[in-house]
Residue frames relative to the residue before (quaternion, step in Angstrom):
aa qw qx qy qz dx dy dz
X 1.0000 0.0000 0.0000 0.0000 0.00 0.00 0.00
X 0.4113 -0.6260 0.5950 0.2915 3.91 -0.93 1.11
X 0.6524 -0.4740 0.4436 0.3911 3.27 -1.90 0.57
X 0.5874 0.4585 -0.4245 0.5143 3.89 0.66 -1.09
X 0.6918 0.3817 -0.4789 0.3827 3.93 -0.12 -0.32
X 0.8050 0.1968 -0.3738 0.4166 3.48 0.44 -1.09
X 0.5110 0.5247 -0.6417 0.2274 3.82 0.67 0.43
X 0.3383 0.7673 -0.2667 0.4751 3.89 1.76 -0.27
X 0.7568 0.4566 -0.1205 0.4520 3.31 0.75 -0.82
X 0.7632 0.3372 -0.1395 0.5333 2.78 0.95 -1.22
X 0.5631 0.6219 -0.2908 0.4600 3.22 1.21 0.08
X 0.6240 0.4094 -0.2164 0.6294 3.52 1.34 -1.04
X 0.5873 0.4968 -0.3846 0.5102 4.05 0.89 -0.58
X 0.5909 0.5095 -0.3831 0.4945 3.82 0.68 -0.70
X 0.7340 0.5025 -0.2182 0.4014 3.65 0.40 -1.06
X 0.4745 0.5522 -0.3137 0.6095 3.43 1.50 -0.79
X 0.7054 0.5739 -0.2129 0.3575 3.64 0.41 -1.16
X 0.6579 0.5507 -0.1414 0.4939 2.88 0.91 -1.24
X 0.6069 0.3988 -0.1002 0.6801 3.81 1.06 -1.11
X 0.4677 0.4133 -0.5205 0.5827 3.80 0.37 0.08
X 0.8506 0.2682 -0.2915 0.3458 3.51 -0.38 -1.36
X 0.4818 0.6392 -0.4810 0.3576 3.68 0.87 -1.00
X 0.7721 0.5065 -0.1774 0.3402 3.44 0.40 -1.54
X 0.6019 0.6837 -0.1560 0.3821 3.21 1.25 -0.88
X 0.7626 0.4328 -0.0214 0.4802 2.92 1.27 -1.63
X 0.5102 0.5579 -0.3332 0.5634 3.28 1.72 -0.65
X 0.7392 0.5123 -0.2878 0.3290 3.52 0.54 -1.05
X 0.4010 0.6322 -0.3880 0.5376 3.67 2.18 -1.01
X 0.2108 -0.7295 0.6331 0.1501 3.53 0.32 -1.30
X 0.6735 -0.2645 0.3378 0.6020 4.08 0.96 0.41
X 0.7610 0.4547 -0.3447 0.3086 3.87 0.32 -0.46
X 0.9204 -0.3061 0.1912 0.1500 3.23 -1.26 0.96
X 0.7230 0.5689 -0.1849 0.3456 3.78 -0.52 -0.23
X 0.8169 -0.3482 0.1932 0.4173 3.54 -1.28 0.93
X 0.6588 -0.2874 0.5856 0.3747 3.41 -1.77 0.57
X 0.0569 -0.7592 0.6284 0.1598 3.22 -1.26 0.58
X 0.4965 0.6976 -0.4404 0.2700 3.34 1.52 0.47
X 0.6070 0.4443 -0.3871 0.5332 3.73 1.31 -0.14
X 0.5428 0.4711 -0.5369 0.4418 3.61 0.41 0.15
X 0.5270 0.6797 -0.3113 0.4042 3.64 0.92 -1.31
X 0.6197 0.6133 -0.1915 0.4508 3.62 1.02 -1.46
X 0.7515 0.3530 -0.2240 0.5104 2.96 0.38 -1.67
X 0.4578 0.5493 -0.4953 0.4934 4.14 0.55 -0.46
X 0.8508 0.2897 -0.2973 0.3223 3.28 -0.28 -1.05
X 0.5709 0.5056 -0.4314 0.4820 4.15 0.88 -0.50
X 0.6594 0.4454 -0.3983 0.4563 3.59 0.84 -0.26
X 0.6267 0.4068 -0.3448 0.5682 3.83 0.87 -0.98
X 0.6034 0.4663 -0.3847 0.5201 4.35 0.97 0.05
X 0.4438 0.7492 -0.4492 0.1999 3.58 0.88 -0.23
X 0.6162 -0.6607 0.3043 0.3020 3.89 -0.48 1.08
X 0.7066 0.2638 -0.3393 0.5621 3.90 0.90 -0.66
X 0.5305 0.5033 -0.6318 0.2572 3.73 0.24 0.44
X 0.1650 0.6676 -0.7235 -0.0593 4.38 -1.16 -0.23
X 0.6924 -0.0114 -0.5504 0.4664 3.85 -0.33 0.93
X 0.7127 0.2995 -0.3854 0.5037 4.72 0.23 -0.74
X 0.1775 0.5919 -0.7386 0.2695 3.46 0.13 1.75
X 0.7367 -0.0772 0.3277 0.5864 3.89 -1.57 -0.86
X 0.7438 0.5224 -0.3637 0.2041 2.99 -0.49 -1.65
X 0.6728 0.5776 -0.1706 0.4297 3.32 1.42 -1.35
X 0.6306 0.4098 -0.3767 0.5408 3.72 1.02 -1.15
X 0.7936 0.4148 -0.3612 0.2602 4.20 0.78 -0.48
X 0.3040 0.7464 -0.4541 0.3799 2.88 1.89 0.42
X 0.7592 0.3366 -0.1466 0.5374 3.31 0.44 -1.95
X 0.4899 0.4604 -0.6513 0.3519 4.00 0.27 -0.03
X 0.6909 0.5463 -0.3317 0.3378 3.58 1.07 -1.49
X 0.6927 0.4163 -0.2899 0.5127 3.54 0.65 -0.74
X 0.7255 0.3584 -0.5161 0.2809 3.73 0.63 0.30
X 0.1729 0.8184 -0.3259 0.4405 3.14 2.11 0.54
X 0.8267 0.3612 -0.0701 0.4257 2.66 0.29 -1.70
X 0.4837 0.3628 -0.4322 0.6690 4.03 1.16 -0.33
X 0.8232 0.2342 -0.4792 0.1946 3.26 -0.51 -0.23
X 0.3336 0.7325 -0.4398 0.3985 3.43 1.58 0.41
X 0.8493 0.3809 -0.0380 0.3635 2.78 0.32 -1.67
X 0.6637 0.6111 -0.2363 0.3608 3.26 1.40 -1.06
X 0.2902 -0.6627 0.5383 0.4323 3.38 1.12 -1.40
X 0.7323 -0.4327 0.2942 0.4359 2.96 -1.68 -0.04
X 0.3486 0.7431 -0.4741 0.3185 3.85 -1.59 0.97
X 0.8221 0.0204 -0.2341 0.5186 3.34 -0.14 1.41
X 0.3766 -0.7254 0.4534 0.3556 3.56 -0.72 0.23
X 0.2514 -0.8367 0.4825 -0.0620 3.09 -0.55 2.08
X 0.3546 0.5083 -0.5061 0.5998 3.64 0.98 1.00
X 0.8573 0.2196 -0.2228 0.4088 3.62 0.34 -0.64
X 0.4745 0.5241 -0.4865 0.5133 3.48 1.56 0.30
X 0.6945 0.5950 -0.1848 0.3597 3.42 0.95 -0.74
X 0.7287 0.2769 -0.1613 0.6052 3.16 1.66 -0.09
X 0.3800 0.6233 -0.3511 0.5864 3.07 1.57 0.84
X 0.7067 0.3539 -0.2140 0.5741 3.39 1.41 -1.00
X 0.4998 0.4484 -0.4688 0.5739 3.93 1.26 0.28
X 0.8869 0.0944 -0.2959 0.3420 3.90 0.26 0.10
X 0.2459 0.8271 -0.4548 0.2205 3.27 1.37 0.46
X 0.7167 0.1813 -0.0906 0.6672 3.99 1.37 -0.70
X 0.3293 0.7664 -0.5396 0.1141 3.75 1.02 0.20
X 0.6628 0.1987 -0.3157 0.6493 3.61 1.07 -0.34
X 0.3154 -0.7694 0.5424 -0.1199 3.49 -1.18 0.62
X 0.5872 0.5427 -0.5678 0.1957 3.92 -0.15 0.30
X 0.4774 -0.6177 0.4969 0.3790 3.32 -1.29 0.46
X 0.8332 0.3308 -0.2914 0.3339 3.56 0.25 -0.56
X 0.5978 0.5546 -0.2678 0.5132 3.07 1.49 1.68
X 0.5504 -0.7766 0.2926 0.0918 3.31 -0.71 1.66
X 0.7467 0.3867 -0.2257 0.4919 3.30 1.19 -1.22
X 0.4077 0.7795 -0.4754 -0.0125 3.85 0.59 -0.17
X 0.6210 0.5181 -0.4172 0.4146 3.65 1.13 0.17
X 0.6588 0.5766 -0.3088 0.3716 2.90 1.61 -0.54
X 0.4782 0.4479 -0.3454 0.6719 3.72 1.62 -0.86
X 0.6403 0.4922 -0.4260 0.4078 3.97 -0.21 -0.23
X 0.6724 0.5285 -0.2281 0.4655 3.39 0.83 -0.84
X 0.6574 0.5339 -0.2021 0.4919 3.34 1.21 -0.85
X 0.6063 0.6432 -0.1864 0.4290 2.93 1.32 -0.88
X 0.7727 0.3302 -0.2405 0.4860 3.33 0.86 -1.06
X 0.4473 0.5145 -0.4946 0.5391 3.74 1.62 -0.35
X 0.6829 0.3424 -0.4378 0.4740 3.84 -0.43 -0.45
X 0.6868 0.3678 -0.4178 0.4674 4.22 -0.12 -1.03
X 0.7038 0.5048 -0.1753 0.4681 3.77 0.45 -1.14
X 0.5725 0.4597 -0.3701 0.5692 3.71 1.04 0.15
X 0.8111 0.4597 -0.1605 0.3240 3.27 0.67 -1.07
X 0.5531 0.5680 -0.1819 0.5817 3.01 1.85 -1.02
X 0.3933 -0.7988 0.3982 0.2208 4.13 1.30 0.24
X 0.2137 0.6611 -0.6142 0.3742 3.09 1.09 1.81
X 0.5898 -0.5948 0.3895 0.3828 4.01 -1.03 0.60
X 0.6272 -0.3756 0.4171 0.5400 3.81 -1.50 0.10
X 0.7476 0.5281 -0.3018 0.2666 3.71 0.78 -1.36
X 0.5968 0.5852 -0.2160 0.5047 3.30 1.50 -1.16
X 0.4458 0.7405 -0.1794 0.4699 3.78 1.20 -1.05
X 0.8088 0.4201 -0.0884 0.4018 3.05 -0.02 -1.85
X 0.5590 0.6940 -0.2518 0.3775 3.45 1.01 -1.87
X 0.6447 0.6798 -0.1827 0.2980 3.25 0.79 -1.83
X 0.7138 0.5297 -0.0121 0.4580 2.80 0.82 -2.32
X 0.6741 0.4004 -0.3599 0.5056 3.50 0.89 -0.84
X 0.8092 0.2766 -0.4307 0.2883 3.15 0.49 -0.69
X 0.4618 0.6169 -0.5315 0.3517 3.70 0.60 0.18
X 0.6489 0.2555 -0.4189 0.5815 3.66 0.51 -0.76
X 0.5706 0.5024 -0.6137 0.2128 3.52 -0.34 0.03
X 0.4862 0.6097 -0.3703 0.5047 3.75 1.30 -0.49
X 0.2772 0.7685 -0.3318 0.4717 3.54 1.02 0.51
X 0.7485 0.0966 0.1325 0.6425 3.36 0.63 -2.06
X 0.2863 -0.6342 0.6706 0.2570 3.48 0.78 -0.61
X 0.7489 0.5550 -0.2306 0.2791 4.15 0.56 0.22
X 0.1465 -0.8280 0.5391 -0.0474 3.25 1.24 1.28
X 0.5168 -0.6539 0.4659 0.2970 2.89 -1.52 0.71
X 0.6325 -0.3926 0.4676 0.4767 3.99 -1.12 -0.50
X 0.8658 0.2382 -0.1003 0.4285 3.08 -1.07 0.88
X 0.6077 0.4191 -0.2786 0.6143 3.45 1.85 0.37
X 0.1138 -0.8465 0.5183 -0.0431 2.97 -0.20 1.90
X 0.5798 0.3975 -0.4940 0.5117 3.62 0.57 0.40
X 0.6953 0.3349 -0.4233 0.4745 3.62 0.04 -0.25
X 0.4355 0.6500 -0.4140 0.4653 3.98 1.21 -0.35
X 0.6651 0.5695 -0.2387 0.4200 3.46 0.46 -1.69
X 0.8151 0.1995 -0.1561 0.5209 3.48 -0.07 -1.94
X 0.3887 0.6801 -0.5260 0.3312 4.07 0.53 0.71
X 0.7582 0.3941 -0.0894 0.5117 2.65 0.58 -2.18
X 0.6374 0.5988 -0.3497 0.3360 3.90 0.76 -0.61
X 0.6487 0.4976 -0.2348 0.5258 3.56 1.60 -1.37
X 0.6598 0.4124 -0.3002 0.5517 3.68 1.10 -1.07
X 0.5012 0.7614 -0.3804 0.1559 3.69 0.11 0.19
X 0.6273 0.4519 -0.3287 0.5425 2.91 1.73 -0.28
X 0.3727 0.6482 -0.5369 0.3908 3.56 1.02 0.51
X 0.7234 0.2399 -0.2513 0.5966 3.76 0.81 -0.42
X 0.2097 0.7053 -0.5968 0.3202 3.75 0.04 1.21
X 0.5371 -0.6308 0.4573 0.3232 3.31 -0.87 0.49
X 0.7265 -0.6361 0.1017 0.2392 3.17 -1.16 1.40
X 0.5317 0.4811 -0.4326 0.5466 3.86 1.90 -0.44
X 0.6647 0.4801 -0.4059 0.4036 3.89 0.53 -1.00
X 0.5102 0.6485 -0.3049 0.4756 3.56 0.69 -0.48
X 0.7073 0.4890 -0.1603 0.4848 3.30 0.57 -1.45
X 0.7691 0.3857 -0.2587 0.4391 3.47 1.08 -0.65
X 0.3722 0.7000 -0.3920 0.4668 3.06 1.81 -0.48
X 0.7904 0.4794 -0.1669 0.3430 3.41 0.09 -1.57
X 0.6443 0.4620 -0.3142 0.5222 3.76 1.59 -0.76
X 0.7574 0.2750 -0.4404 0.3959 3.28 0.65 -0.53
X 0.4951 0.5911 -0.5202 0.3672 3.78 0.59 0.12
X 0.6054 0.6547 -0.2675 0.3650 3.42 1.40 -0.37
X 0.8204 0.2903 -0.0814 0.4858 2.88 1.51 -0.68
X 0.4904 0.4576 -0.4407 0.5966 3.06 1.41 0.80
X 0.7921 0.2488 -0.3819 0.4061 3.48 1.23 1.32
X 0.0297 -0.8360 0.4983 -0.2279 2.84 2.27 0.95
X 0.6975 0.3446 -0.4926 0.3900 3.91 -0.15 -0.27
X 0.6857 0.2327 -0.4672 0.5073 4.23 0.70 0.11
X 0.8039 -0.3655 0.4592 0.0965 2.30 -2.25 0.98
X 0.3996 -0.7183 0.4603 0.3354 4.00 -0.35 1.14
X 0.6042 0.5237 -0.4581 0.3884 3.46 0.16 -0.05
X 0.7121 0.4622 -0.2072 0.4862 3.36 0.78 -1.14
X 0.5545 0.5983 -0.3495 0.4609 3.47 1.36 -0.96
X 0.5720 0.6253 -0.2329 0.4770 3.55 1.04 -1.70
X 0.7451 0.5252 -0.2650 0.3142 3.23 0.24 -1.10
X 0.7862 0.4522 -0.0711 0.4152 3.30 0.93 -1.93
X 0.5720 0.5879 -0.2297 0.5239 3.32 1.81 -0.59
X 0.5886 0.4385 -0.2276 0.6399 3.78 1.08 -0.53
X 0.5523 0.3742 -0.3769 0.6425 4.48 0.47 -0.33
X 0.6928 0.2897 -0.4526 0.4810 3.78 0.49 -0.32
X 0.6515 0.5313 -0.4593 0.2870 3.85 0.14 -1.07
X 0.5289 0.5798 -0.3866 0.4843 3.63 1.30 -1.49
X 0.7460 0.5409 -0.2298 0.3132 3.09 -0.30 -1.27
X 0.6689 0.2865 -0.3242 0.6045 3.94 0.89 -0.82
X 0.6665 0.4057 -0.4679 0.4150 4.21 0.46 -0.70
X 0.6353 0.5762 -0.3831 0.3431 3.80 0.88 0.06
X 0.3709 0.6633 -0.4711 0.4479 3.10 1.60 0.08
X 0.5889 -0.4755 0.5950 0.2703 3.26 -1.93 0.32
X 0.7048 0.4626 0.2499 0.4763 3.33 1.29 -1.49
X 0.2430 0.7538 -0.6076 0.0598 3.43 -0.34 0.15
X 0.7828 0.1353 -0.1343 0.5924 3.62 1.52 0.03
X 0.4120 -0.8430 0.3222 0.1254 3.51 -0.70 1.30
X 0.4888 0.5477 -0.3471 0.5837 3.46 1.46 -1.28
X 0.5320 -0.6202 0.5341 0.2169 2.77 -1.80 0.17
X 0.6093 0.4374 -0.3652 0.5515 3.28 1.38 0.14
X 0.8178 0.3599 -0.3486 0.2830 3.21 0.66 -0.20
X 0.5907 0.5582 -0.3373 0.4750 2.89 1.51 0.32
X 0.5456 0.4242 -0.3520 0.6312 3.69 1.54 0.67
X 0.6498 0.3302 -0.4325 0.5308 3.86 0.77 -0.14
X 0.9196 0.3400 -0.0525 0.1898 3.42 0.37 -1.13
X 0.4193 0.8240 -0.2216 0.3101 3.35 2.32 -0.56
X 0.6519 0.6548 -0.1568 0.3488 3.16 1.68 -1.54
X 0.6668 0.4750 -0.0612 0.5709 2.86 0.80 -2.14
X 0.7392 0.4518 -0.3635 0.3426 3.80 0.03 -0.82
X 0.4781 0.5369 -0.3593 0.5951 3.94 1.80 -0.87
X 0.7785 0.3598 -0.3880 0.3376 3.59 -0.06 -1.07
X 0.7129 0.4932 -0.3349 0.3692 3.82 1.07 -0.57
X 0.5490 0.5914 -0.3790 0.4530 3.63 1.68 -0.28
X 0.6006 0.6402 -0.2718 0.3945 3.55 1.37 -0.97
X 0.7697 0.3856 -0.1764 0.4772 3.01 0.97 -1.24
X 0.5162 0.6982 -0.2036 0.4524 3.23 1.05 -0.33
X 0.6280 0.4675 -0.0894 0.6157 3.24 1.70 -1.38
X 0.6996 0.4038 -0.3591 0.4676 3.20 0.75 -0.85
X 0.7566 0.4596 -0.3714 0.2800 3.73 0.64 -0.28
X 0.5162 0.6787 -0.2738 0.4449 3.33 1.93 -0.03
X 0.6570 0.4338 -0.2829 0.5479 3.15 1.69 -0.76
X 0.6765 0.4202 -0.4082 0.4463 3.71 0.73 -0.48
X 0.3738 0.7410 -0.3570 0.4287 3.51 1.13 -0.13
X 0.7575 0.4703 -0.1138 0.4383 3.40 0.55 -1.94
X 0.6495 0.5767 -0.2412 0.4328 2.93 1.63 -1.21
């Protein structure tokens, strides 16, 4: 890596940092409790971890950006300090060849987020919404779990090269199955999201992003099945 990249890096990691604490502290509200700048740290060596290539950084600054943007567009509505730190531990623990990670993530942010002198209520919130990234299926009328949905699923409607890269590196953070099997399990997921009613909840995101995000799962599908074929 050239100096200008890693001075890049270390720039864009500072800024992350920086927005770690902002949020943090907004969410404390005046109250008490550890530096949040070594927790912040530890977030990021975990979102730097070597078998991730699409739930790397790049990914948690994707959805910070897109919960930006809902709350741009959206107006005022849910409590976006804690949707926003939901989306810092929603992939904090990470392995592909592993089932529970929203669920050890979730835990995660109850223990950091206990300590760091956020309330039981503020705490909780979090946690729910991380396992909710699970189903991606908040209920109606649940606008934090609405927010960090539509924000994580957002790169499903990307434009059709970013997409494309989306889809390789998810490939290879499961390089250890077998392409058939890979083919297989990846196409029970595509069905499964174009069978939604919904694939975005806000109301903005489900007019910017509903269209484009169907037409890239189709196609997508359609090359997994001619594949198989």
């Amino acid at each position: 890596m050239t100096a200008p990249m890693k001075a890049d890096q270390a720039d864009r990691e500072q800024e992350l940092l920086h927005r770690w604490t902002t949020t943090l502290l907004a969410a404390r509200a005046g109250r008490g409790g550890p530096d949040p700048l070594p927790y912040g740290r530890n977030l990021l060596d975990r979102w730097s971890e070597p078998q991730r290539r699409y739930h790397t950084v790049d990914h948690l600054r994707a959805v910070l950006r897109r919960i930006d943007e809902l709350a741009d567009q959206g107006g005022e509505g849910g409590e976006l300090e804690l949707v926003r730190l939901g989306a810092w531990f929603h992939d904090a623990v990470y392995r592909p060849d592993r089932s529970e990670n929203e669920e050890r993530s979730a835990a995660l942010a109850e223990l950091a987020l206990t300590e760091l002198g956020l309330t039981h209520h503020e705490v909780a919130e979090v946690a729910r919404l991380v396992r909710l990234t699970v189903t991606h299926d908040p209920s109606p009328g649940d606008l934090n779990g609405e927010t960090l949905c539509d924000a994580d699923l957002a790169i499903l409607a990307a434009d059709p090269d970013t997409y494309q890269g989306y889809t390789a590196a998810v490939r290879e953070e499961y390089a250890f199955v077998p392409d058939a099997a890979f083919r297989e399990g990846r196409a029970t997921i595509l069905r499964q999201l174009l069978a939604l009613p919904r694939l975005f909840r806000t109301p903005y995101g489900a007019a910017a992003w509903e269209e484009r995000a169907r037409e890239n799962l189709e196609r997508e599908l359609g090359e997994l099945t001619e594949s198989a074929g």
